[in-house]
N, C-alpha and C positions, 0 to 999 in steps of 0.2 A: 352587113353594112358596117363601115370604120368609120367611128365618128376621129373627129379630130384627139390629135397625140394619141394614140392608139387603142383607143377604147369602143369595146366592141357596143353594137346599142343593147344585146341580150344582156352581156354584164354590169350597164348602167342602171334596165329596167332590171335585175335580178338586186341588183344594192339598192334603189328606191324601196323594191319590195321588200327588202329584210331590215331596213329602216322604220317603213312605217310599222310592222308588226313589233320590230323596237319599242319604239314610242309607243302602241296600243300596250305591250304586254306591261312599261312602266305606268303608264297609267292606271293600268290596272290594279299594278302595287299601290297602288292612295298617293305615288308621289304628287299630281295633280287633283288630286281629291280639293275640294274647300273647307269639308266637314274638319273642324277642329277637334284632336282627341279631348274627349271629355274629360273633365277636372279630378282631380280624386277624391275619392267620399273619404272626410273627417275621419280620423279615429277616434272611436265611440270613445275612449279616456278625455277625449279632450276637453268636455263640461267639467268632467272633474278637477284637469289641470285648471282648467279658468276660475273655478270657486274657490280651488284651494290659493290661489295669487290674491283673489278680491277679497277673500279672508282674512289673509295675512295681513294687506293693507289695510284693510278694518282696523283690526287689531295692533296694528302700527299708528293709526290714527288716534284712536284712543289711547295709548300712550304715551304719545307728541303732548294730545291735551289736558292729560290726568295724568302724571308721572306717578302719584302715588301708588297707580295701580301696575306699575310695571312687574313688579314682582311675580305678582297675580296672572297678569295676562301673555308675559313674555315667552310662559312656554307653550303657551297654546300658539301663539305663533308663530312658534318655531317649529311646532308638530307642522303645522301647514306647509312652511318653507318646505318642510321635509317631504311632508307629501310630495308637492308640486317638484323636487328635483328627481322623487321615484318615478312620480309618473310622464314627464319628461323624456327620463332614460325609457322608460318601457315603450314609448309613444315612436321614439329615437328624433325627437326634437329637440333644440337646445331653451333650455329650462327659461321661463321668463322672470326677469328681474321683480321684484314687489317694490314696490313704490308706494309709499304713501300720498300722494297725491291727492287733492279733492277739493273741491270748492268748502270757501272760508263756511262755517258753521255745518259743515255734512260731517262731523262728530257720532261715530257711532256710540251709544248708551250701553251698559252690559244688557240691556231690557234686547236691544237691538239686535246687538253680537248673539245673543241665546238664540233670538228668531230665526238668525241666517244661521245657524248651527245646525239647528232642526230641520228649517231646507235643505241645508247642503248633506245633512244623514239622510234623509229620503233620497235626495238624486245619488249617493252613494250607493244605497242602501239597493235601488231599482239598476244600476249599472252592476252590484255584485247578482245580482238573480239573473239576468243576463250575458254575462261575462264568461269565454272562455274558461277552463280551467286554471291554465292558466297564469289570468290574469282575476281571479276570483277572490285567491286569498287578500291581494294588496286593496281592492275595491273593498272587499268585507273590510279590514282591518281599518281601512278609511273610514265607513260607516262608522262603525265603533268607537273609533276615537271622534268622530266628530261628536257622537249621542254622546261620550262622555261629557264631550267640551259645553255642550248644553247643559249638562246638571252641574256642572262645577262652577255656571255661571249664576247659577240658582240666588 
């Protein structure tokens, strides 16, 4: 049978058919899927990029409010910066800026800065036992300088 303008009906029902298994076979590739591919899990440095920025700014704050102490505290904040553009690159993020920002009297005290020092060598401390090789030594060395930044705050 000839359907109109020359088309036979075997070859219209033969293109239906390889149509639809078209479309099943994309489907099947997820392009109609709903399911959203799932988010990417953190990179485990990333608690450490984020204490060593809130550190800095600590440590930026307290010297906004106490200039006397700059001398004192400036390089420990700079160790931090430092930190946070290593682990940045190794993350391959673009490094976040430190801001001292903070609501009027949130003034950290060196009594204060000591405390988060010693937190943030524990969460070092537990990301270096954990860590790649690596990425072991820059975690360890973090630790360390953080434990340092604690007794020098003594």
């Amino acid at each position: 049978m000839v359907l109109t303008g020359g088309v036979k009906r075997r070859q219209l029902l033969g293109a239906a058919a390889g149509a639809a298994v078209g479309v099943s076979g994309v489907a099947g590739c997820g392009l109609f899927d709903g399911d959203p591919e799932p988010a990417p899990q953190p990179d485990p440095l990333q608690p450490l990029l984020d204490e060593a920025v809130r550190l800095a700014a600590s440590y930026d704050r307290t010297i906004a409010a106490e200039p006397g102490l700059r001398e004192r505290l400036s390089p420990l904040a700079g160790d931090h910066r430092a930190h946070a553009a290593e682990l940045a690159a190794v993350i391959g993020v673009t490094a976040p800026s430190v801001a001292p920002s903070a609501a009027a009297g949130d003034t950290p005290t060196l009594a204060s800065l000591r405390r988060s020092e010693q937190a943030a060598q524990k969460t070092a401390a537990a990301a270096c036992r954990t860590a790649p090789a690596d990425r072991a030594a820059l975690t360890g060395s973090i630790a360390a300088a953080r434990a340092a930044h604690a007794e020098a705050l003594r």
